[in-house]
C-alpha positions as CSV (number, residue, x, y, z in Angstrom):
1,X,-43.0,-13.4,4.3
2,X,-43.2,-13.0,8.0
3,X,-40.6,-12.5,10.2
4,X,-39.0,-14.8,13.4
5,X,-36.8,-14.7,16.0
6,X,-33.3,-15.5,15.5
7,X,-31.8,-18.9,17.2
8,X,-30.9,-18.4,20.6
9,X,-27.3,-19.2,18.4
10,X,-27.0,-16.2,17.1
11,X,-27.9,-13.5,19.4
12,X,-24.6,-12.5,20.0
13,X,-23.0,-13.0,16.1
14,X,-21.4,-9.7,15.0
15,X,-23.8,-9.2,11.3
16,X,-20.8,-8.0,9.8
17,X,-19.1,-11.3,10.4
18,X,-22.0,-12.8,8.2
19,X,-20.8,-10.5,5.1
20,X,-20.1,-12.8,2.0
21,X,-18.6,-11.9,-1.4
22,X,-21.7,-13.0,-2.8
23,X,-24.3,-11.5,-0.7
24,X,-26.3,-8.4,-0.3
25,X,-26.0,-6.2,2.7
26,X,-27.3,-2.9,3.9
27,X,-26.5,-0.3,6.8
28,X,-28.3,2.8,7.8
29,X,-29.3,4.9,10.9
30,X,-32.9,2.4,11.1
31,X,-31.8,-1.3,10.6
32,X,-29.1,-3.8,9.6
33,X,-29.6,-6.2,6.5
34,X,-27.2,-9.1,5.2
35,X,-28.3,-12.3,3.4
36,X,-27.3,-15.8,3.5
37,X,-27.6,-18.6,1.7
38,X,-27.9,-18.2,-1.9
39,X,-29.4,-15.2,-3.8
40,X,-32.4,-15.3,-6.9
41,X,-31.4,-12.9,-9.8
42,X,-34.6,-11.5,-11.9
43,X,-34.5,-9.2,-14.5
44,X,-37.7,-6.3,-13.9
45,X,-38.9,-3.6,-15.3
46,X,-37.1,-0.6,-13.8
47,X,-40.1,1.8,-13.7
48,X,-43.1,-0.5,-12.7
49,X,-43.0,-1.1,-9.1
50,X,-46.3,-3.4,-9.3
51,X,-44.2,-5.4,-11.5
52,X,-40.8,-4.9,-9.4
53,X,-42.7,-6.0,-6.4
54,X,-44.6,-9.2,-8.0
55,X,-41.1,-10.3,-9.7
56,X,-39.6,-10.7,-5.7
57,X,-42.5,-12.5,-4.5
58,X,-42.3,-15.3,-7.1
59,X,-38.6,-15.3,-6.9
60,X,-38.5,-17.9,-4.3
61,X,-36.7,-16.2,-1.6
62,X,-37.8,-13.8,0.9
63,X,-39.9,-10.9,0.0
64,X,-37.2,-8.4,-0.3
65,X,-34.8,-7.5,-3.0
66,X,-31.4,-5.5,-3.2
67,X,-31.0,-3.3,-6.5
68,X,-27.7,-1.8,-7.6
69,X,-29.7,0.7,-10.9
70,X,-27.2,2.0,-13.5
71,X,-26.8,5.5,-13.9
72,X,-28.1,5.7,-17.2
73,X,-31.5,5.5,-18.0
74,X,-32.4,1.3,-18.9
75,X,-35.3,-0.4,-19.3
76,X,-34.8,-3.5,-16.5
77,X,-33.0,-3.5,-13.6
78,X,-31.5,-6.5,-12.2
79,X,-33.0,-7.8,-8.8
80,X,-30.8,-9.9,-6.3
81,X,-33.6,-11.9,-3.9
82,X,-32.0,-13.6,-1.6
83,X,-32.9,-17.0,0.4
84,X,-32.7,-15.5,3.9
85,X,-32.2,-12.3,5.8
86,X,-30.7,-11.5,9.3
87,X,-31.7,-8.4,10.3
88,X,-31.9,-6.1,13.2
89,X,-33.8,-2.3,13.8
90,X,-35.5,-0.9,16.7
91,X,-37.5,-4.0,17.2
92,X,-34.4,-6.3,18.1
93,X,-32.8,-9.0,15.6
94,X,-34.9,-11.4,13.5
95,X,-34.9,-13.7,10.4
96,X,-36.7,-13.8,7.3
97,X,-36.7,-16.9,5.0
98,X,-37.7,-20.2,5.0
99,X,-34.4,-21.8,5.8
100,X,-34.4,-24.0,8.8
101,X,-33.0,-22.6,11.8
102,X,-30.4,-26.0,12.1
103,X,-29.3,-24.6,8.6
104,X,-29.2,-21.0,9.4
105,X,-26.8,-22.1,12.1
106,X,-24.4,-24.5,10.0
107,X,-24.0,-21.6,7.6
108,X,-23.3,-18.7,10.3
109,X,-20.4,-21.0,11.7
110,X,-18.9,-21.7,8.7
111,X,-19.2,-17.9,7.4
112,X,-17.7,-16.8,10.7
113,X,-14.8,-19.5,10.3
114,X,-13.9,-18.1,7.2
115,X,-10.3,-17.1,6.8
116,X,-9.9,-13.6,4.5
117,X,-6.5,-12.6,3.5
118,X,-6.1,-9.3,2.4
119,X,-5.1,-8.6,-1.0
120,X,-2.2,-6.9,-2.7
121,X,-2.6,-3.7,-5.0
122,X,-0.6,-4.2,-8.0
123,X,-2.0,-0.8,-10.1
124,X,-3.9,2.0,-9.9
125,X,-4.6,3.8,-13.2
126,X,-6.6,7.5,-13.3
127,X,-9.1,6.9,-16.2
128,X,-9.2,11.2,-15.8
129,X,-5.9,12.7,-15.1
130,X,-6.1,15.6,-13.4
131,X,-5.3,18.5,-16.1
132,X,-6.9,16.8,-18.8
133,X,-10.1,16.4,-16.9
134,X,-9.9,20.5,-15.7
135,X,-9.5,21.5,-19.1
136,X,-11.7,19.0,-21.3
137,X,-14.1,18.3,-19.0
138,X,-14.8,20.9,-16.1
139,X,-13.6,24.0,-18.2
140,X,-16.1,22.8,-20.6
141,X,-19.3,22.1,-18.7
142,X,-18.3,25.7,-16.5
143,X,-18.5,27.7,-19.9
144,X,-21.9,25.9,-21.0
145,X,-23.2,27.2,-17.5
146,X,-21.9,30.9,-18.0
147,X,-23.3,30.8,-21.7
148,X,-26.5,30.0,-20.4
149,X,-27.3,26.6,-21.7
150,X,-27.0,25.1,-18.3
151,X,-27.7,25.7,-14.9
152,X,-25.6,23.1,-13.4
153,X,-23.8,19.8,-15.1
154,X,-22.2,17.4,-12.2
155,X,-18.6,16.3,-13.9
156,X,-16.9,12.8,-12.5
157,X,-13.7,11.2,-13.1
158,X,-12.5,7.7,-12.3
159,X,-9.8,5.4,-10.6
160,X,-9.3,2.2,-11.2
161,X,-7.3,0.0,-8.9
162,X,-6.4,-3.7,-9.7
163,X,-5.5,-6.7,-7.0
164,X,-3.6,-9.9,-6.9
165,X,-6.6,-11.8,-6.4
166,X,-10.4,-10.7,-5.9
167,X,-10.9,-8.1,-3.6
168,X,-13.0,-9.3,-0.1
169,X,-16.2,-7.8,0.4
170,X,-16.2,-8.5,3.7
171,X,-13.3,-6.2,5.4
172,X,-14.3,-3.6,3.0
173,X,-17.5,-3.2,4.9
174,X,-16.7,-3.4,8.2
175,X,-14.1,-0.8,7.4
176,X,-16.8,1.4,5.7
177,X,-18.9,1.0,8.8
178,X,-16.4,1.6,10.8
179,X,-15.6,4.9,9.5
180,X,-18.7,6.2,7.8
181,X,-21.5,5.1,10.7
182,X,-23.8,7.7,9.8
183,X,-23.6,7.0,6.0
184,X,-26.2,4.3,4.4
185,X,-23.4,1.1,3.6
186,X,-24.3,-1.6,1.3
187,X,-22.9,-4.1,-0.5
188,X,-24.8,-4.8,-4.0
189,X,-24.3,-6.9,-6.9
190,X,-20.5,-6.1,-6.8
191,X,-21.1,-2.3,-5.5
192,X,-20.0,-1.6,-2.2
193,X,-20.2,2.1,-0.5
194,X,-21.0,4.6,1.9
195,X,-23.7,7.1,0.8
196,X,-23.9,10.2,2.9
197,X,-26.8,10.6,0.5
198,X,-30.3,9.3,1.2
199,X,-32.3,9.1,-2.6
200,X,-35.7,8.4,-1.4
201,X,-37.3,6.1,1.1
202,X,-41.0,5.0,1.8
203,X,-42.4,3.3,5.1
204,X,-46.3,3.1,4.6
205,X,-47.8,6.7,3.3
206,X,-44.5,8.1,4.8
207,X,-41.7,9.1,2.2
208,X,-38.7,10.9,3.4
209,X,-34.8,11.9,1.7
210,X,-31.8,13.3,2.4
211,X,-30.4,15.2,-0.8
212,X,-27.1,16.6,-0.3
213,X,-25.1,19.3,-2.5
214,X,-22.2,21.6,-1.7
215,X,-19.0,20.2,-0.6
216,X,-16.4,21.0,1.8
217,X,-13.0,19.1,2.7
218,X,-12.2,18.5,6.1
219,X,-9.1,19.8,7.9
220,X,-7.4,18.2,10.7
221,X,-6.9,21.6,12.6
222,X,-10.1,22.0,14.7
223,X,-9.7,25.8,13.4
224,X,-8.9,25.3,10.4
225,X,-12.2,22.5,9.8
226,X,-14.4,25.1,11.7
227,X,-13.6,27.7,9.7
228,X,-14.4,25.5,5.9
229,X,-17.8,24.9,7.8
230,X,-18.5,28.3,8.5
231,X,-17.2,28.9,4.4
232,X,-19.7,26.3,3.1
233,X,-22.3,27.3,4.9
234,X,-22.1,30.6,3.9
235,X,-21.1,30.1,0.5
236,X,-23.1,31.5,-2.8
237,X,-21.8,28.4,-4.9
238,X,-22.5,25.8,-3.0
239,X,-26.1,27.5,-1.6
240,X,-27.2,27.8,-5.6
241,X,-26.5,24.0,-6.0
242,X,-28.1,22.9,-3.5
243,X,-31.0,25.2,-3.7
244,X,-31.6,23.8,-7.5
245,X,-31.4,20.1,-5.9
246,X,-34.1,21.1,-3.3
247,X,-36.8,22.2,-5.8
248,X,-36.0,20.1,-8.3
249,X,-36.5,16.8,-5.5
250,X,-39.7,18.7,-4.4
251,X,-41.5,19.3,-7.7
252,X,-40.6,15.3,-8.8
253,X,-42.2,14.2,-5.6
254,X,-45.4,16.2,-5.3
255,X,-47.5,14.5,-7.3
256,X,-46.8,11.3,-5.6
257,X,-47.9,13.1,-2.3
258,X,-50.3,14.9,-0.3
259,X,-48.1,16.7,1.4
260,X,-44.6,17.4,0.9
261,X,-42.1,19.9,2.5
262,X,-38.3,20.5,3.2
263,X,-35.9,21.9,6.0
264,X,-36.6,25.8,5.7
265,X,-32.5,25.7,5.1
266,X,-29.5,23.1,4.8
267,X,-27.6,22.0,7.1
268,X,-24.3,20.4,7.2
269,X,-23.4,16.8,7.4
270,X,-20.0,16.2,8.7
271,X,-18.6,13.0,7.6
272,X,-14.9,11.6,8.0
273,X,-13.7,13.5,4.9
274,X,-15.5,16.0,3.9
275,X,-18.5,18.3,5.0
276,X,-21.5,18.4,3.0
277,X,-24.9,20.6,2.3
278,X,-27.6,18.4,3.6
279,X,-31.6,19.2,3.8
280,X,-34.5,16.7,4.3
281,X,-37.6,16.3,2.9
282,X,-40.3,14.8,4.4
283,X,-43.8,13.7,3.2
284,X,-47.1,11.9,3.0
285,X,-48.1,9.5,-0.1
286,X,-51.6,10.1,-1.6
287,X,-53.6,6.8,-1.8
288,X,-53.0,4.5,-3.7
289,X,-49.1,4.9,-2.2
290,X,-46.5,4.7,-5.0
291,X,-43.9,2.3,-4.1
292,X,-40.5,3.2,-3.4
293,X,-39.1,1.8,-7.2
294,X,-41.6,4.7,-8.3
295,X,-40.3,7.1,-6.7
296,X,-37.2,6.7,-7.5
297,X,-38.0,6.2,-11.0
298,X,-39.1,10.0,-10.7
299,X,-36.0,11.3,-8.9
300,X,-33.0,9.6,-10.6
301,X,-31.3,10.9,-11.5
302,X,-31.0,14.5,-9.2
303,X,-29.0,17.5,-10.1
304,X,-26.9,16.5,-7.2
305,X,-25.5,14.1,-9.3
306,X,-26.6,15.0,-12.9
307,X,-27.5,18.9,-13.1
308,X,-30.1,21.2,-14.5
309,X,-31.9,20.6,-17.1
310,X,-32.2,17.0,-16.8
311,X,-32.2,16.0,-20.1
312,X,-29.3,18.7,-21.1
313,X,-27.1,18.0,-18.3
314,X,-27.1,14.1,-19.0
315,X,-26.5,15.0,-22.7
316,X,-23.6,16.9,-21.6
317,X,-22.6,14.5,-19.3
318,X,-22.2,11.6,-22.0
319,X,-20.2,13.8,-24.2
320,X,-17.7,15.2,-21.7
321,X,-16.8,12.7,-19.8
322,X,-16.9,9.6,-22.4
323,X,-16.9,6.9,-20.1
324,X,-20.2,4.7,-18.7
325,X,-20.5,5.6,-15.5
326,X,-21.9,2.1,-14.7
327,X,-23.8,1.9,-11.2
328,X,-22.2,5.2,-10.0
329,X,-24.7,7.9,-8.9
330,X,-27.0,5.7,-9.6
331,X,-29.7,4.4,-7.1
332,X,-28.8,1.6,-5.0
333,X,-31.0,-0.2,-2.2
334,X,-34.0,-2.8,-1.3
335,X,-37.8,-2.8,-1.5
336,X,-39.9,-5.0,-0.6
337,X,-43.1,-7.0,-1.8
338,X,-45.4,-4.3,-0.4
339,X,-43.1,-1.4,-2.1
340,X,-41.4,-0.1,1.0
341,X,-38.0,0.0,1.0
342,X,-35.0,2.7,1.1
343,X,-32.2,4.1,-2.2
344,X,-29.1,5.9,-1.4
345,X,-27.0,7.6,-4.4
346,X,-24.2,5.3,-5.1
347,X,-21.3,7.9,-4.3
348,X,-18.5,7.2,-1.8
349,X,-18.5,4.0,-3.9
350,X,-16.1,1.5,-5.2
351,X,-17.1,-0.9,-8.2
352,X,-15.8,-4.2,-7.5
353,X,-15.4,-7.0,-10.5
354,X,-12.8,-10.0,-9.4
355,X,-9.5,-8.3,-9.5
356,X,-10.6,-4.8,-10.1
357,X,-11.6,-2.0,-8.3
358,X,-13.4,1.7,-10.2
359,X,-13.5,4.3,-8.0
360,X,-15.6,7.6,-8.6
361,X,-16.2,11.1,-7.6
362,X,-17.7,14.1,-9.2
363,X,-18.3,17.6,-8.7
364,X,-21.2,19.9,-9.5
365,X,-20.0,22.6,-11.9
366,X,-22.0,26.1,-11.4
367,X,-20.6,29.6,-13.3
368,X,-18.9,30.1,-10.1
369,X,-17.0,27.3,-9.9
370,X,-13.5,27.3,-9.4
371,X,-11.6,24.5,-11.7
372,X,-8.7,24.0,-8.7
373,X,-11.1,24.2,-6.0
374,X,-13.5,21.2,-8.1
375,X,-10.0,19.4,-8.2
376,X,-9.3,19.0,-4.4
377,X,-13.2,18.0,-4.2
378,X,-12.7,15.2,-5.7
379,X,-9.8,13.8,-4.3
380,X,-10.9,14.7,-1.2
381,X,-13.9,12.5,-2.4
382,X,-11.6,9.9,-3.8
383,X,-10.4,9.3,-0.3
384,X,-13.6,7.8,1.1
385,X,-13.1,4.4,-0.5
386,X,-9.0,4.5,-0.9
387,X,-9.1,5.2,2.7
388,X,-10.8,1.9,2.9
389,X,-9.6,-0.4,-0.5
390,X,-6.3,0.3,1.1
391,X,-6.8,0.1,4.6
392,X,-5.3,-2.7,6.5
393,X,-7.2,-6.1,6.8
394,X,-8.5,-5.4,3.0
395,X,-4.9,-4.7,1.5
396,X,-1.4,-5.5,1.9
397,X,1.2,-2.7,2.8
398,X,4.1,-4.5,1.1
């Protein structure tokens, strides 16, 4: 579906102002997405791209659809298509759909003119407290690593916080954007985040990601921040993690590609609460070029987020924590009708259903992991999304 201009209307319209409970939106350093209008669910097959990308072109919308995936391992995925796009990149601000522009119009006013109230947060429950998820949870998976049946098993834990009323998706993103500008932000099919991490992403033959691994919280003292830079960066720990990341990523995508390569070393990502280990990956697609639903089919899930081995780790994973991890860690993004498209890993996220709110965060456990040091991790992860579910505008202080 080919693009147009945007009404002379709407040059000036803030997209975040467009931002609807119901609708899709998506952030990153390229280009802006949000829909409008109504939004076409199909049920695809999660590994068959072909498929995926027939599926959005019958759907009746535009030609691009927004995927939330599950962590776990399914056989569909469910595809939001929506009736029209505004979007914006290098190019300048356009529209894609067949709405009329007199309707595009009508709808913008009244989504701008809409009145949100911010909600009240009447519990927060810890679905992991602390000391029991040390002991039967990161203890654990740490002393399958040192007995050698695993190189690596990534360990989560969840909060759960519960409103007067539905939470609005809408000040949740600005404030996401707001703080986390060079993050991928999207809302999905109830998901809402701010992935440092970039899963994998295809323009044409090009196919680039961002895997990160190895954490670091930030410190308000200048110093004292520099000096847990300089730590990560220099850390055994954290370099073993991210080095098993790196050449797991590179060995999933090389046979998709005639040429593939990474960063000779990481570097660090700073974002508002936390540093992390960050190295890119850049390649070329062999013809035919697999489409982005592919390729992430080959590199969900990563041992940033599950471990090493695959299949061992996510065994482990089920049996420790005993919870379904729903769509966190799991690949969220768009693709369109000619399988191009972008998929961040869904951490820094917040799972939102009517009233309630889960929040993640997980750590990657290695032999030399320290079980304190994997507890302030987290919370220093946890406060990427409470920083913003109770920020004012989205919640009450009283």
């Amino acid at each position: 579906m080919t693009r147009r201009p945007t009404p002379a209307a709407l040059h000036d319209v803030d997209l975040l102002d467009l931002v609807d409970d119901t609708g899709c939106f998506w952030a990153d350093s390229q280009h802006s997405l949000v829909s409008l209008g109504s939004v076409h669910r199909v049920e695809v097959d999660r590994h068959d791209g072909a498929a995926a990308a027939d599926a959005v072109r019958d759907a009746g919308g535009t030609d691009r659809g927004f995927v939330a995936m599950s962590f776990a391992d399914a056989p569909t995925m469910s595809v939001l298509v929506p009736d029209l796009i505004v979007g914006e990149d290098a190019n300048g601000r356009w529209v894609e759909g067949s709405m009329s522009d007199r309707e595009l119009i009508g709808l913008v006013e009244r989504q701008v003119e809409t009145r949100i109230e911010p909600v009240a947060v009447a519990d927060m429950t810890m679905h992991h407290p602390a000391r029991a998820w040390l002991d039967d949870v990161v203890a654990v998976g740490r002393g399958r690593v040192r007995s050698g049946a695993l190189r690596k098993v990534v360990c989560a834990r969840s909060l759960e916080l519960t409103a007067d009323r539905p939470w609005p998706i809408a000040p949740i993103i600005r404030s996401l954007r707001a703080r986390f500008s060079a993050a991928q932000v999207f809302h999905i099919d109830g998901l809402v985040g701010a992935s440092p991490e970039l899963l994998v992403g295809r323009t044409g033959r090009s196919v680039f990601a961002h895997p990160l691994a190895g954490t670091a919280a930030r410190a308000a003292d200048p110093d004292l921040d520099r000096e847990r830079l300089d730590e990560l960066l220099a850390s055994g720990k954290d370099q073993i993690e991210h080095r098993i990341t790196i050449d797991w990523l590179l060995a999933e995508l090389l046979p998709f590609c005639s040429y593939v390569d990474a960063e000779p070393a990481p570097t660090v990502l700073s974002m508002e609460n936390v540093h992390h280990l960050g190295t890119r990956v850049e390649g070329v697609l062999s013809e035919p070029a697999a489409s982005v639903i592919d390729l992430v089919s080959a590199v969900h899930p990563t041992p940033a987020v599950a471990g090493a081995p695959q299949g061992d780790a996510l065994a482990a994973i089920a049996e420790l924590e005993g919870v379904d991890r729903g769509a966190y860690a799991g690949p969220a993004g768009w693709f369109d009708s000619d399988g191009n498209g972008a998929f961040a890993v869904s951490v820094r996220t917040a799972s939102i259903a009517g009233e309630r709110a889960t929040v993640w965060a997980g750590v990657g456990v290695v032999a030399e992991s320290d079980l304190d040091a994997e507890l302030a991790e987290t919370q220093a992860k946890f406060g990427a999304m409470l920083g913003t579910l109770l920020a004012p505008g989205v919640a009450r202080s009283d």
